[in-house]
N, C-alpha and C positions, 0 to 999 in steps of 0.2 A: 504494500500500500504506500500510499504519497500522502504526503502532507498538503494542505489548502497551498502553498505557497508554491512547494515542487511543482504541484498541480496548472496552477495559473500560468506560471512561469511555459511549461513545455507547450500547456496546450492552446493558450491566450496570448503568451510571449509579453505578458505582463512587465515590469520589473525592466523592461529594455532600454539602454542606456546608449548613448552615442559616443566612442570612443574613435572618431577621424579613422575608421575603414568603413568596407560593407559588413565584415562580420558582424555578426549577432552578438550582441554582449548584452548581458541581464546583472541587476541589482539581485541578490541573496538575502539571505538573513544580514540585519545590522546591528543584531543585539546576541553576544551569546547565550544570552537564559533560554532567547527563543526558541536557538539552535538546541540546544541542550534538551529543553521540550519537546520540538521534533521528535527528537530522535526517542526520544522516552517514547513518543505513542506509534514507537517502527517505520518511521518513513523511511523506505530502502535508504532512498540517498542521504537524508539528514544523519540519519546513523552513521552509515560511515564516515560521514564528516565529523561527527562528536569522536566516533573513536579514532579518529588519526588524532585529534587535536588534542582530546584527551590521555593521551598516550606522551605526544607532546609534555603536555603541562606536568603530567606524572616524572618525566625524564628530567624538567628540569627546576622540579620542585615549588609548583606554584599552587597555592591553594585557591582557588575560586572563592572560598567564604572569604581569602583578604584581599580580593581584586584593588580595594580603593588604597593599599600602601605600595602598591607596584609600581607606578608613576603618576604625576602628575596631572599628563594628560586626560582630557575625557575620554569616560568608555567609549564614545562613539567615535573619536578620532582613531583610536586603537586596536578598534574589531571592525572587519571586513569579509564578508563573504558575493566575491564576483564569479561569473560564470559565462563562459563561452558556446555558441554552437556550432559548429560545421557539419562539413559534409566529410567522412572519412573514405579517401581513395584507395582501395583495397583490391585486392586481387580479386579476392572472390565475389565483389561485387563488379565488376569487371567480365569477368566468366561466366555470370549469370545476371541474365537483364531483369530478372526477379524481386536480386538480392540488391537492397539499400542498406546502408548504413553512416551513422550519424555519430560525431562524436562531440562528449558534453564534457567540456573540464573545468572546473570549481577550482579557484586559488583563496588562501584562508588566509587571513593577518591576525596575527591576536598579540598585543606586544610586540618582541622581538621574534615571535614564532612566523612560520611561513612553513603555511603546509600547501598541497595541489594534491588534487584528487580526479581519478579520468572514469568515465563513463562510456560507454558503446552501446547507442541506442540500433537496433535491428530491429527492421519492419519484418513484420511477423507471415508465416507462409500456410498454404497448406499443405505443404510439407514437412510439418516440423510437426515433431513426438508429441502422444498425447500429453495432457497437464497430468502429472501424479499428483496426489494430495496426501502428504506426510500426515500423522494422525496421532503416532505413539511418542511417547514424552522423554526417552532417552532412548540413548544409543544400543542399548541390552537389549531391546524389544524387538521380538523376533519379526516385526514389518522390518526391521533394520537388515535382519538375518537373511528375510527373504532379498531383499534388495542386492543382497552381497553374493548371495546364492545366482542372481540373475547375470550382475557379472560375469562370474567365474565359469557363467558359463558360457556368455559372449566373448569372452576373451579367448585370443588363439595363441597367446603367448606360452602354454603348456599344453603340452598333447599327449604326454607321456610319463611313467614313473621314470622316477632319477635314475640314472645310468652310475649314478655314485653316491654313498651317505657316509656324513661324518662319522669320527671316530664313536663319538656320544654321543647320545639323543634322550630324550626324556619320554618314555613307553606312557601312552594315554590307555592302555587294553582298560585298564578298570573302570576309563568313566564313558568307552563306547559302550555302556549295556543298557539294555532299557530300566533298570531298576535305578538307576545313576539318573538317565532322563528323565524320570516320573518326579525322583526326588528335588532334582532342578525346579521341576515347574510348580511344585507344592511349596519350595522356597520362595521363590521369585512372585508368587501368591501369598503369601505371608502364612500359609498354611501349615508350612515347619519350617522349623528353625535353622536359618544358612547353618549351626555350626553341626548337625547332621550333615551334611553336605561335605563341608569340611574334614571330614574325617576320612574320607576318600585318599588314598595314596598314589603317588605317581613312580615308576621308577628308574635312576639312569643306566641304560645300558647302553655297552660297549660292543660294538661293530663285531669286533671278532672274537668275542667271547658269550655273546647272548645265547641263548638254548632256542630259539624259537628262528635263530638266523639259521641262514645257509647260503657261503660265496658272498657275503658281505651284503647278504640284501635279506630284509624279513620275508617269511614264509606265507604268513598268515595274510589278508586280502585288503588291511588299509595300510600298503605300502608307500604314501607319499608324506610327506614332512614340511610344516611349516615354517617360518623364524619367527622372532620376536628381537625390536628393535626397542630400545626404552633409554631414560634416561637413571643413570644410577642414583644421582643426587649427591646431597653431603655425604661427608663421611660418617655420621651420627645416624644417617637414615639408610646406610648401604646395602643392599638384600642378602640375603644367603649366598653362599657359595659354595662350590664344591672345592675341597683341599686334599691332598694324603692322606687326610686323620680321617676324615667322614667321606670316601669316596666307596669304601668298604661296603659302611651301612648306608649309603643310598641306592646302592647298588642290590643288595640283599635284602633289605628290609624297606626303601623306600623313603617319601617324603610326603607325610600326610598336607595337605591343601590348607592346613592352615596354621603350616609352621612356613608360608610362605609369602612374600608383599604381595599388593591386593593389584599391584600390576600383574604380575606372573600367575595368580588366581584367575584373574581373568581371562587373561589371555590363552591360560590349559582349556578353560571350561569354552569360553567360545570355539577353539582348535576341535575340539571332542564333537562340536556340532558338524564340523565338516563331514562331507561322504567323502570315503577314503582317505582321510588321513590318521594317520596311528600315532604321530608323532611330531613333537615338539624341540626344537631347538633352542638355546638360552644361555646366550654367552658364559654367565655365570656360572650354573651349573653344568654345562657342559666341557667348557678348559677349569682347568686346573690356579687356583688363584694362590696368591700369598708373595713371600721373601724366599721360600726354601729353595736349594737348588731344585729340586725335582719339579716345585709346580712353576720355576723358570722354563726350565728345559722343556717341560709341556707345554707351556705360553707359547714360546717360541715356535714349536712345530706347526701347535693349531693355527697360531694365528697366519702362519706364511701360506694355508688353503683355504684359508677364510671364505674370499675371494668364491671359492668354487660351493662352501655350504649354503652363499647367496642364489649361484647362481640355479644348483640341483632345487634349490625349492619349489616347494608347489605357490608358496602365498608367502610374504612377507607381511607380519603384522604387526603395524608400527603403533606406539602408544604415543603418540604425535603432540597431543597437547596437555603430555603430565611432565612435570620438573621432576617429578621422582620417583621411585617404584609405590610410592603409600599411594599414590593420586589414582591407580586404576584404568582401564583402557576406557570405562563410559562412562557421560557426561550428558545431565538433563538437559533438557532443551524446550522452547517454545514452538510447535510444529508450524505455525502459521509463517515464523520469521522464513522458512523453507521456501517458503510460495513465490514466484517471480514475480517480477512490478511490471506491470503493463501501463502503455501510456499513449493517449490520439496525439504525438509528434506534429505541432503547426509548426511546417517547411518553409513557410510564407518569407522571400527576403536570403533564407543561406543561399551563397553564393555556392553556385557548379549544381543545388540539387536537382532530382531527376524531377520534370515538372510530368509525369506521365498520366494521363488520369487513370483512374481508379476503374477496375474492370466493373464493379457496382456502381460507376456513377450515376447512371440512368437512372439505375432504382433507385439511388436518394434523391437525384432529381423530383423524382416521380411522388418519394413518399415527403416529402419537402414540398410540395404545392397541396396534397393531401391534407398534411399535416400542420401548416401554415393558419391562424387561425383568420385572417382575412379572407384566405381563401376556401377556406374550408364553410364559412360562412355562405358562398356563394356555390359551394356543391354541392351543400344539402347535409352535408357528413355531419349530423348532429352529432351521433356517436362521436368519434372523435371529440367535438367541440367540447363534449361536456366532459371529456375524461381529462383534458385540459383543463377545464374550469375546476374538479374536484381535486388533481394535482396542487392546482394554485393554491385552493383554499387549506387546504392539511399541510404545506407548506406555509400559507402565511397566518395560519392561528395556530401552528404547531407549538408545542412547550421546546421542543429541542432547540439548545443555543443555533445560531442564525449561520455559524459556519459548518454544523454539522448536518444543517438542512442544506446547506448550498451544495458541500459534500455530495450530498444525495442527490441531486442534480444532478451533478457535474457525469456521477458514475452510471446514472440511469439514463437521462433523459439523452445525453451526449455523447454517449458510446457510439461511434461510428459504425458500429456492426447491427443497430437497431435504425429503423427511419428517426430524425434528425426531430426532435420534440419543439411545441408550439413556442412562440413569442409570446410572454403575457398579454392579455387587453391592458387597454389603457386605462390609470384611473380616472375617473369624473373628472372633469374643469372644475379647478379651484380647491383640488383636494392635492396634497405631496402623496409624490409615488410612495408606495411599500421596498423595503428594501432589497427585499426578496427582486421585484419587481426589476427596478433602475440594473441588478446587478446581472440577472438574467439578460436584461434588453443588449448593458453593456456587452456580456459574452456573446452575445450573436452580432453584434456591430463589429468588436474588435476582432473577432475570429473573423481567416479568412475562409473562404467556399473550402467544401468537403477535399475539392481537386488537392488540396496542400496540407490535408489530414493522413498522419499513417500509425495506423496501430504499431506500435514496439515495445519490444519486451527490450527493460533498462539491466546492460551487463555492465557489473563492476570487473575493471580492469584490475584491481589489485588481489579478486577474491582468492584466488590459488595463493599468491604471494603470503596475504594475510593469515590465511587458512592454513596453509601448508611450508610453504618455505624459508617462514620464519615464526614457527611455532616450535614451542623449545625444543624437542628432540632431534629435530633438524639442524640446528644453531651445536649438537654435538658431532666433533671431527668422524667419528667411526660411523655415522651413521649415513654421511654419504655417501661410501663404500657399498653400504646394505643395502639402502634405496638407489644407488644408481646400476648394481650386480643383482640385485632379486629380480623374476622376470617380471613379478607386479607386485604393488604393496598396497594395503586398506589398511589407511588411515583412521584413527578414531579422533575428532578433533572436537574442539570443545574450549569454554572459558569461565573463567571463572565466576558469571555474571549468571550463570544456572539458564540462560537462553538459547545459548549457537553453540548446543552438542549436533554433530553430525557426524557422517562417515563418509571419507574422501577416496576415490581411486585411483591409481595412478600405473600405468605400464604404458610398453612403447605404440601401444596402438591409440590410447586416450588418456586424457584428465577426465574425469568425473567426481561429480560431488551428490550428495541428495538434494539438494538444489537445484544444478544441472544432474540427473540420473543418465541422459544422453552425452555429453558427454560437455566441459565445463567451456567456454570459450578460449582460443587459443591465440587473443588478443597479448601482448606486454608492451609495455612503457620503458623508453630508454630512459637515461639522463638528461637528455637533450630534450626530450618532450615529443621524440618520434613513436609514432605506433605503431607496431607491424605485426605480424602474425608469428607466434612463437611455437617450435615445437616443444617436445615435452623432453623434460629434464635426462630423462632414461633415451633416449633420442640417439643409440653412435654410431647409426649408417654411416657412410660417406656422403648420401643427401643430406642427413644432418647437418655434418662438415660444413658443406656446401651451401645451406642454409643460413648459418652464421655469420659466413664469411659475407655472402652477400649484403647481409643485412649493416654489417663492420664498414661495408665497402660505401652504403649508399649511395648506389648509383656508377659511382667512379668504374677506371678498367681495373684490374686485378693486376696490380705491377710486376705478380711472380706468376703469371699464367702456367710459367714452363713448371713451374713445382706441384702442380696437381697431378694426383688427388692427394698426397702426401699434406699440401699444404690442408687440405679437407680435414686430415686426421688433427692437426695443430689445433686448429680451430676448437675441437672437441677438448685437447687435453687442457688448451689455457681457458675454456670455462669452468672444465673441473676444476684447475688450480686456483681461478680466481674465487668460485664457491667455496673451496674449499679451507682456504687463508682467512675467511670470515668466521669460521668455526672454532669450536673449541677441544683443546683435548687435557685431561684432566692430570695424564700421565704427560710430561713434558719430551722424552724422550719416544713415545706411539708416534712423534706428525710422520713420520716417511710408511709408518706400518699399514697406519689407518687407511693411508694411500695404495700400498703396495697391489691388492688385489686388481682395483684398478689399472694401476702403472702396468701390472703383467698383461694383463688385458691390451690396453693401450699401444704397447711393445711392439703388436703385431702389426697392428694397422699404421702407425708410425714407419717401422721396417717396411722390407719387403711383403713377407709373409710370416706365416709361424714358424717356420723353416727357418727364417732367417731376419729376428724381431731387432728392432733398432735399441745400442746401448742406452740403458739407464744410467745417470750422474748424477745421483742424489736430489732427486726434483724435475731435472733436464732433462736432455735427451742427446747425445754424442751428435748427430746429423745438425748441421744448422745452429749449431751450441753459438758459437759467435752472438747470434742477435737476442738469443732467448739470455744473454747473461743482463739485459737490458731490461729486467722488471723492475717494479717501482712502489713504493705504498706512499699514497699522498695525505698528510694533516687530514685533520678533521677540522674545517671552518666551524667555530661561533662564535656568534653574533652578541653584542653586546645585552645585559640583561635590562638596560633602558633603550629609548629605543633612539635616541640621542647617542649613544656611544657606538664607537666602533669595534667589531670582533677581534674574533686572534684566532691562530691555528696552535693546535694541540695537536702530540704525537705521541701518539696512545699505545705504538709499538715498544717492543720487551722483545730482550734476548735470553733464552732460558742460562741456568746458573753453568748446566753441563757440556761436554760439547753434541751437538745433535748433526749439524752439517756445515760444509766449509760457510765461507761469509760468501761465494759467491752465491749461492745456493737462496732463493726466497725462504726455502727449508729449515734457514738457520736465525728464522726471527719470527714472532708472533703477532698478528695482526689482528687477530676478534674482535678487539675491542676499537677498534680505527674503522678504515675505508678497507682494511685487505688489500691484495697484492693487486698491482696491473701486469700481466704476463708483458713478454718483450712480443715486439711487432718480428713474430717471423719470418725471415726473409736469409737470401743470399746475394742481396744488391747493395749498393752505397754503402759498403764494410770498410773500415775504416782499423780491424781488428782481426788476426789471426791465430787461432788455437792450433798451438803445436802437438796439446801432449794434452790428457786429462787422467786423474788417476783420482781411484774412490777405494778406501778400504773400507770393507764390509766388517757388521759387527755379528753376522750369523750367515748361516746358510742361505737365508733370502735376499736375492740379488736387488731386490727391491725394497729391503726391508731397512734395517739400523745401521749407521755407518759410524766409520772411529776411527774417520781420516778421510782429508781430500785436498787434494792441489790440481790448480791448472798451470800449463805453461805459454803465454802467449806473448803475441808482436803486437807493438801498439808506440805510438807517440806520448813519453810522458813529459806533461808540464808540472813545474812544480807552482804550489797557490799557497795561498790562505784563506784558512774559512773561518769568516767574521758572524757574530750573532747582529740578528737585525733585531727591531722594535716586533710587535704584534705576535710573538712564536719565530719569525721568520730570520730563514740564514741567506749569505751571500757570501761569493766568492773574489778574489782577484791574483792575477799571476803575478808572479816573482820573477825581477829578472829578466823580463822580458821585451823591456823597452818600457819608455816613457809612455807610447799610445796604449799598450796592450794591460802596464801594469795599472794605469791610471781610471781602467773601466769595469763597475762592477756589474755583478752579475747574483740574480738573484731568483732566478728558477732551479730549485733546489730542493730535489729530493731526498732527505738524510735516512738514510735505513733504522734507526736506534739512537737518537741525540741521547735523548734517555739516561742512556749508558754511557753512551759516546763521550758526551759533550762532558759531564764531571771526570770521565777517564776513570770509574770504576773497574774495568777489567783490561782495558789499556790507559796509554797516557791519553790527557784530553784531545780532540781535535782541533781543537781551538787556540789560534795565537800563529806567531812567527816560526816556531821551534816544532808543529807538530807534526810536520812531514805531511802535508797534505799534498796529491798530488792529482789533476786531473787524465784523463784518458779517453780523448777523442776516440770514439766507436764506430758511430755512423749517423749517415743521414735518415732521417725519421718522420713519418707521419705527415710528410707533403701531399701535394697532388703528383701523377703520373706527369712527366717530363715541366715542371714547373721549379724550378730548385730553389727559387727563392723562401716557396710555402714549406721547405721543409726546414724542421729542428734539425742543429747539429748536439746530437747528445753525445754526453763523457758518460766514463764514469768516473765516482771517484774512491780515489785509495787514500790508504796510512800507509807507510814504511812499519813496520815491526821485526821484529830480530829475526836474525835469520834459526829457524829451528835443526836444519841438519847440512852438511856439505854438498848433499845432494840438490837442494836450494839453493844452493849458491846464496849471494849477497842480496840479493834485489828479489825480497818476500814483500809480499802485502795484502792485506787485508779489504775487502769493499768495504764505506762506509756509506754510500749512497749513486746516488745521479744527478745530473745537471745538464739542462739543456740551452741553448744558444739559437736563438733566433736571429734573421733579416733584420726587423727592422727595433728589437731593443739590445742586442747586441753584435752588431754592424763590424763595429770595428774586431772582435776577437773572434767574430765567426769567419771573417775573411784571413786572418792572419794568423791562428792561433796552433797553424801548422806549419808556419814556415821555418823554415832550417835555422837552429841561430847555433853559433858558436859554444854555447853554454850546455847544446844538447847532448855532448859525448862527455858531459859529464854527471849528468842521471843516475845515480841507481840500478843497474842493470848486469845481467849475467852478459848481454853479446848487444853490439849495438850494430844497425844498418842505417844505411840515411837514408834507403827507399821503406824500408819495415820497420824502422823504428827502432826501440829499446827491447827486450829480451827479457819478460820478467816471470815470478811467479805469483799466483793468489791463493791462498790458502780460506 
């Protein structure tokens, strides 16, 4: 449903404001309470507005009851809600002269906050799926079960039982029997008591030692196996676990269901409904946990096939929206909030839309002179006239406040899918209209003809995002792995707010939600404010690839056309990495593990074939390494808390205590809590930098796994600089020695991997000052257009000097401590000169100097 205001706006174009173009632009709410009331009584769109900005004010700790000590200014100078319409140019509206769509985007002011929120209005077809009407009140409720059941069964992502099963697994035989059923649904009735239920035992067995196995595969008839992805939480809430001490009696005797978190309760007893499946996978109880060598040695194995227990699954069942194992897979809900908004779209004025009329226009022609009460007057249609006259009157003696009768109006009489409802009579001369009256006459003056009326159902571009992508189990590092390796995963997602329990689907054939049941729209939002059609995350064809890259390129030519489809596979793995560098992982020394399943995966499609998979280098990749050493994590911009001040950047990156990956490596710093990593622009052109040698010591048998050593050996142009602190968060650089023009220009695009650390010199000396060896290293040209070289960055990178560790290193060791990039026209004079030969350069820091290749160094 829509709020009176949504309402006006879309369908009346109410609220319209002249901003010097043709677009459409409309006035919003100008008061927060309002906004905040909205959304209290579910207007699709108001809601999500309340909860972006309330999420906001939550981040940055503002309380609403002390609006009036935040600034001076008046509330209404400081709250702003505008709103945009166009027309969205889309493929597939393009593909089909059917298909329109329309795009609606809200920008928010509130203080120093600024939020934007997008919309995709689609005119509605007969084509499109029946309406489901959700009914049951949480996610437990077997309408839920059946929904999931419908699924799994449209899905072709599994055809087959596993061809492989983990070493362990969790045996469900006890709770497939119907007397385990019966007792379920007598609980779940309040008819007995869950902790009968509970007393059910589950138990773990071992691949090659089970009595009911044979050849590493069970015997008996529900031979397929689920996961469970969750989040563990604190360490004061952490679930059970299996160890050497108790692997015995879990094995022998079992784990009764209620010595277990009410995540892992659930997620058995929901598993147990499945047809054919017998069993349950759980990280916890399936590896081996603790300090001792043994449940190391077991870590280690299990985890280096992880990879493949994702990918043998039948279903991956993720607890999406619990922070902890106590939180449980379901979560109540209000069924109605499920229902789609539909809305008659006045097109009247967007510039590009399709003006096409309407295959019913006739008949509302038709039923619009009928139903006209002037004219209806002169055709005799008493009927009509008088169902018009008793409308008016229950309408205008009605007790219901006057917006909830307009309400009614709006949804009845002006559905564009009913003939087009009367014009009130006039009141007597000398009497003021009714208000009812004036406001009805208004909506049929200000509306334009049916011709520029279109039913649409209102899709929020962010819901998967919201719902899924950054609900907290996803915000954990190993769970990328799981959901982008399981062939599908359902979702249980949910809030805390006891409304938005639902269940979400997710494999490479669709997004679905109970919302969308067909399947969720495959709309995203860049940074930049572009829309495009996105595939799904689990998504690693080579069209994939190719997908991305497109989208990256907008429009432009592809400057490494000769590198396809190679370049297709890049595409895939710098979304993983960039996803993946937002995440968390709790053990500091897991980032490369959490990965590794993937990265094996990866390997293939990167190389050749499986036959012959391209090297891994601790995050990288041997092929193409030069440009990929080129990523980046940018500050995190904010904005002052008046709305008079100016922001600052904060750098929110950390480098763990131990060593985990060289400093080349993005591998070898933490970014959750920032913007995350920007992968390097892959390429083999404008190299400005040559890898002679790369070496990674591994810390296990997984080539993909822990590492406990890394250097590279490469050619490159070193300058030597300083790196000065600026005002706002921000650093700058300038060379040394380099002349009067070159040393006298600063430079202040500057990406520091860990100041953090860096800059007090906790674990080295500072970077900071004359003496600390800063040195940059022109790489390449970056991020232009295809033969225009002015539009491209010349980016470094930049180093430390630090001692040399072994003879084998030689003299000239260093460490990354960020990047820096050089532009035309704010850096002119050092982007032109800052390679040219000078006298002082064969005295550098280096194992072997050339004057065409430069200096000879290493990075550790």
């Amino acid at each position: 449903m829509l709020c009176d205001l949504c309402f006006r706006m879309l369908r009346r174009q109410d609220g319209r404001i002249w901003k010097g173009t043709w677009d459409l632009h409309f006035k919003h709410h100008n008061n927060i309470r309002n906004l905040q009331e909205s959304a209290a009584m579910h207007c699709g769109i108001c809601r999500v507005l309340w909860s972006d900005l309330k999420d906001k004010l939550d981040k940055d700790g503002i309380d609403l009851n002390n609006m009036g000590t935040l600034s001076p200014v008046p509330r209404s100078e400081i709250f702003s809600v505008t709103a945009s319409l166009s027309i969205l140019n889309h493929p597939l509206s393009t593909e089909d002269e059917d298909m329109e769509l329309y795009r609606l985007d809200f920008k928010l002011r509130f203080e120093n906050i600024r939020s934007q929120r997008t919309f995709v209005l689609r005119k509605t077809s007969t084509q499109d799926p029946p309406f489901r009407t959700p009914l049951a009140d949480s996610t437990s409720s077997d309408e839920v079960l059946q929904l999931v059941i419908q699924w799994i069964s449209d899905c072709k992502c599994v055809s087959k039982p596993p061809s492989w099963y983990p070493r362990r697994l969790l045996d469900l035989k006890k709770l497939k029997t119907q007397d385990f059923f019966d007792l379920r649904k007598l609980a779940s009735t309040g008819q007995k008591d869950r902790k009968e239920m509970e007393k059910e035992r589950v138990f773990v067995v071992e691949r090659e030692s089970a009595n009911d196995w044979s050849e590493g595969k069970p015997k008996h008839g529900n031979q397929r196996y689920v996961t469970l992805s969750h989040c563990w939480g604190p360490e004061e809430l952490r679930p059970i676990t299996l160890t050497p001490e108790n692997i015995h009696d879990f094995t022998m005797n079992g784990i009764t269901l209620a010595d277990l978190p009410k995540t892992f309760r659930d997620a058995i007893e929901f598993a147990a409904r499945l047809e054919g499946v017998g069993y349950i996978w759980i990280d916890s109880l399936c590896i081996m946990q603790g300090n001792s060598q043994e449940s190391r040695k077991d870590w280690l194995a299990e985890s280096a096939v992880m990879g493949r227990v994702y990918r043998e699954s039948y279903l991956n069942i993720s607890a999406t929206a619990a922070r902890d194992s106590t939180m449980g897979l379901f979560f109540p809900r209000e069924a109605q909030l499920l229902l789609e908004d539909e809305i008659a779209l006045n097109i009247d004025g967007i510039p590009g839309a399709h003006q096409r009329p309407s295959r019913s226009h006739s008949w509302h022609d038709k039923a619009r002179r009928v139903l006209h009460p002037k004219t209806a007057a002169h055709s005799g249609n008493d009927e009509n006239s008088a169902i018009v006259k008793i409308i008016q009157s229950v309408l205008r003696f009605s007790a219901f406040p006057f917006n909830l009768a307009y309400s009614y109006v709006q949804a009845v009489l002006y559905d564009p899918k009913r003939p087009p409802s009367p014009q009130p009579e006039l009141s007597p001369v000398g009497q003021e209209p009714h208000p009812m009256d004036v406001s009805i006459s208004n909506l049929r003056d200000n509306e334009s003809s049916n011709r520029n009326l279109r039913r649409c159902i209102i899709l929020d571009v962010s819901l998967w995002k919201d719902l899924v992508d950054e609900a907290p189990v996803n915000k954990r590092g190993w769970v990328l792995q799981e959901r982008l390796l399981a062939p599908r995963v359902l979702h249980f997602c949910g809030a805390s707010d006891g409304t938005s329990g639902q269940v979400a689907w997710e494999c490479t054939e669709c997004n679905a939600a109970e919302g969308y049941p067909s399947g969720v729209p495959n709309f995203q939002l860049t940074s930049d404010g572009t829309l495009f059609e996105s595939r799904t995350l689990k998504g690693l064809g080579e069209h994939d690839g190719k997908r991305l890259r497109e989208m990256r390129l907008k429009g432009f030519p592809d400057p490494v056309p000769h590198l396809r489809p190679q370049i297709y596979a890049f595409e895939l793995w710098r979304r993983m990495v960039e996803v993946y560098s937002r995440t968390a992982i709790s053990q500091s020394e897991d980032k490369l593990i959490a990965l590794s399943g993937i990265a094996r995966l990866m390997s293939a499609k990167i190389g050749s074939n499986d036959k012959h998979p391209a090297r891994y280098c601790a995050g990288l990749w041997r092929p193409l390494l030069e440009s990929q050493l080129l990523w980046k994590t940018e500050p995190v911009f904010q904005e002052g808390r008046n709305v008079d001040l100016q922001g600052d950047f904060y750098h929110e990156t950390t480098r763990p205590r131990q060593y985990r990956a060289p400093s080349f490596s993005w591998a070898s710093i933490d970014t959750e809590n920032g913007n995350g990593i920007v992968y390097g622009e892959v390429t083999d052109t404008d190299l400005l930098i040559k890898v002679e040698d790369v070496q990674v010591t591994l810390g296990s048998d997984n080539e993909y796994g822990l590492v406990k050593d890394g250097k590279l050996v490469l050619w490159g142009h070193l300058r030597r600089v300083e790196l000065i602190r600026k005002d706002r968060g921000r650093f700058g650089w300038h060379t040394l020695d380099r002349g009067d023009g070159l040393d006298a220009e600063e430079h202040t695009n500057v990406y520091l991997d860990c100041p953090g650390r860096d800059v007090p010199g906790r674990e080295f000396r500072s970077i900071l000052g004359h003496d600390a060896e800063i040195f940059v290293l022109p790489a390449a040209k970056t991020e232009g257009r295809q033969g225009n070289e002015d539009s491209k960055y010349l980016t470094c990178l930049l180093l430390q000097k630090v001692d040399t560790r072994s003879e084998d290193d030689g003299d000239a060791v260093f460490r990354r401590i960020g990047l820096t990039k050089l532009s035309s026209w704010a850096d002119k004079y050092a982007r032109a000169h800052i390679l040219d030969v000078h006298q002082r350069d064969i005295a550098m820091p280096c194992n072997d100097y050339d004057k065409k290749a430069g200096h000879k160094i290493v990075i550790v």
